[in-house]
Backbone as a printed PyTorch tensor [residue, N CA C, xyz], in Angstrom:
tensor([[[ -1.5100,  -2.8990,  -3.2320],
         [ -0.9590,  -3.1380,  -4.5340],
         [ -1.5040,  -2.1600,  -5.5700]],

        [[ -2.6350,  -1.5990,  -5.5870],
         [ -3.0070,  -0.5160,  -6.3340],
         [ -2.3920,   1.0440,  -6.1770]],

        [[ -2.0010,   1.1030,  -5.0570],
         [ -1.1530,   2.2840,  -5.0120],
         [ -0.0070,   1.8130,  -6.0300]],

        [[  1.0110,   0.8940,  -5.5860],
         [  1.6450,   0.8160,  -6.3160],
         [  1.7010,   0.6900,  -7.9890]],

        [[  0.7680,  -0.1610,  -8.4990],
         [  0.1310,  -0.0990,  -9.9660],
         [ -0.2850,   1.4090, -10.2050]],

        [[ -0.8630,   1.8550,  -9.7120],
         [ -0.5660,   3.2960, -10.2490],
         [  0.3410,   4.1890, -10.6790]],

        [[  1.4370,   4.0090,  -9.5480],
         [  2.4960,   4.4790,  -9.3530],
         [  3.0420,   4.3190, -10.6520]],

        [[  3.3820,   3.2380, -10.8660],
         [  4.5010,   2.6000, -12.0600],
         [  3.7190,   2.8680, -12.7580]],

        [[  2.4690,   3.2370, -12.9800],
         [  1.8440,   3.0950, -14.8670],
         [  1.6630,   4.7010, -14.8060]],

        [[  1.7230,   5.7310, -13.8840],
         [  1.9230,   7.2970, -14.2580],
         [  2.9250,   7.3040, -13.7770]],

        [[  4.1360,   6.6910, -13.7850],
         [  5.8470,   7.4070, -13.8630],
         [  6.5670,   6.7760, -15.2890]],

        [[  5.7680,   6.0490, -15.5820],
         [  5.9060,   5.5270, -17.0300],
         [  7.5100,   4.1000, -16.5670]],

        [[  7.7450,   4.1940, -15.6590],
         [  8.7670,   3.2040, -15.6060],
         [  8.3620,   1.9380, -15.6490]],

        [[  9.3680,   1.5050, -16.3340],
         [  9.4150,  -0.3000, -16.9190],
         [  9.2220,  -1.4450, -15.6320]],

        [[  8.4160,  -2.1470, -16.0130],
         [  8.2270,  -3.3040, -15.3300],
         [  9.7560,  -3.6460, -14.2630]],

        [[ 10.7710,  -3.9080, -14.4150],
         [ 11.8380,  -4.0690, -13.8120],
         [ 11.6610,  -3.2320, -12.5640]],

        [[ 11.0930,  -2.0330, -12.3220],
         [ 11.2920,  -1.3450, -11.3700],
         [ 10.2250,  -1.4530, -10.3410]],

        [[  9.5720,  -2.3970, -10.5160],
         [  8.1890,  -2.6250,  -9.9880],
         [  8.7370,  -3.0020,  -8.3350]],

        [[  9.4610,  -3.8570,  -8.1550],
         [  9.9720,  -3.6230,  -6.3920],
         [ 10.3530,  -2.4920,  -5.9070]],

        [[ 11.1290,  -1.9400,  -6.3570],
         [ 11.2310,  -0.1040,  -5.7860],
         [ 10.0240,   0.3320,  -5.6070]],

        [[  8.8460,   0.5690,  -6.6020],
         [  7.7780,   1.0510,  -6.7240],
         [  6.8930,   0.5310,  -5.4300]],

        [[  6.6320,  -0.7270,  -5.1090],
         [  6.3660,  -1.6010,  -4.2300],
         [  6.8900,  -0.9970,  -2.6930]],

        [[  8.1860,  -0.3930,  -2.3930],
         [  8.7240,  -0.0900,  -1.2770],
         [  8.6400,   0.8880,  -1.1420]],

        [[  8.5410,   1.9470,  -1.9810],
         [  7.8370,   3.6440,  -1.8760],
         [  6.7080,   3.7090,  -2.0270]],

        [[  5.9310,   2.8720,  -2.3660],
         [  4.1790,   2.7650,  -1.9130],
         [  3.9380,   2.2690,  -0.6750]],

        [[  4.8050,   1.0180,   0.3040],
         [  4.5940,   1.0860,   1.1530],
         [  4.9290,   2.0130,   2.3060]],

        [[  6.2090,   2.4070,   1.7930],
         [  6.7900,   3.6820,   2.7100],
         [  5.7470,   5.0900,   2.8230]],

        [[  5.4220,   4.8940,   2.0980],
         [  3.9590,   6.7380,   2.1250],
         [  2.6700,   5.9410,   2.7440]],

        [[  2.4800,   4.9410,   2.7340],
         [  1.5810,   4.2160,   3.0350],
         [  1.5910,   4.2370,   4.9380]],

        [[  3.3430,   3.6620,   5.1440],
         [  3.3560,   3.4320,   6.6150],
         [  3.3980,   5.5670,   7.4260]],

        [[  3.4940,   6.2550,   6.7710],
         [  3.9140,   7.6770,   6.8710],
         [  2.4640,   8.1550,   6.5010]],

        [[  1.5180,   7.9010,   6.1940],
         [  0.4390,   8.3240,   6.1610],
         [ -0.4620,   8.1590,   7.8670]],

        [[ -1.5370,   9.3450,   7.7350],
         [ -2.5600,   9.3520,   8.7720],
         [ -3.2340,   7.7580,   8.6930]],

        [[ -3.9250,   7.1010,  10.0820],
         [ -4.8280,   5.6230,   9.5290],
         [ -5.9070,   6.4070,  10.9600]],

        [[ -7.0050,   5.7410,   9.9960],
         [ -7.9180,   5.8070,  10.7370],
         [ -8.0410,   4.8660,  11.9340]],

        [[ -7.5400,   3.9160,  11.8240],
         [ -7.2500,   2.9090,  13.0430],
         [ -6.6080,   3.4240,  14.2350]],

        [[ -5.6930,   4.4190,  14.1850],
         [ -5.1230,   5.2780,  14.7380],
         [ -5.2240,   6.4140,  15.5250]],

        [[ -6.7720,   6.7660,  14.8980],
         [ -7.6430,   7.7790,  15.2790],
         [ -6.6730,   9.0750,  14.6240]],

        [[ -6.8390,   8.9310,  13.3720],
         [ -5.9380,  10.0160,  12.3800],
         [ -4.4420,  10.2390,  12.6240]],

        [[ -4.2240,   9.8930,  13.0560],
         [ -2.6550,  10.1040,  13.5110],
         [ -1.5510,   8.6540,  12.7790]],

        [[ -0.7710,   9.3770,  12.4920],
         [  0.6790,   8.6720,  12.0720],
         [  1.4750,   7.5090,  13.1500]],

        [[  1.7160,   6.4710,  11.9800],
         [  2.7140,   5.4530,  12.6930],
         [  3.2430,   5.9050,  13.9270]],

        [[  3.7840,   6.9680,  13.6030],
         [  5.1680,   7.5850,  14.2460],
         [  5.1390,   8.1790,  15.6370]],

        [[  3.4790,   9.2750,  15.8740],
         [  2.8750,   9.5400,  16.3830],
         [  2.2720,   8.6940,  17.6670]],

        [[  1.7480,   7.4900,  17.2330],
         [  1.5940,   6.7090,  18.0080],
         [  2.3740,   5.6920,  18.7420]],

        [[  3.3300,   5.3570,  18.1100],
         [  4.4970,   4.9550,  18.5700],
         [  5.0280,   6.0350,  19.7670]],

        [[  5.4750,   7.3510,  19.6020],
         [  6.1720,   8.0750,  20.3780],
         [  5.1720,   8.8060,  21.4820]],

        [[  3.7440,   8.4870,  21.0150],
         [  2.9090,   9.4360,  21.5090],
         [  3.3970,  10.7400,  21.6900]],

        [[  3.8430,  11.2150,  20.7570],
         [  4.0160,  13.0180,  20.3550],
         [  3.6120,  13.2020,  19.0960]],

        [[  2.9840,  14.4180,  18.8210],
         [  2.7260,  14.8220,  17.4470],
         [  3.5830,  15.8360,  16.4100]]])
């Protein structure tokens, strides 16, 4: 939730847009490296290709 609160308070957009904001913070979130993962992407591990 702090990604997202960020998000919306440096794009300057209005409260109303706060679910969009919410679904493109989780979307870069699931598209990001995790250390759980051993650095590697959702996507990556799923397909096991890099």
């Amino acid at each position: 939730m702090e990604r997202a609160r960020s998000m919306r308070k440096h794009s300057g957009l209005p409260l109303q847009f706060w679910v969009e904001v919410v679904d493109t913070s989780v979307y870069l979130i699931n598209r990001g490296p995790s250390s759980s993962l051993d650095g590697r992407i959702p996507d990556e591990a799923w397909t096991r290709k890099e």
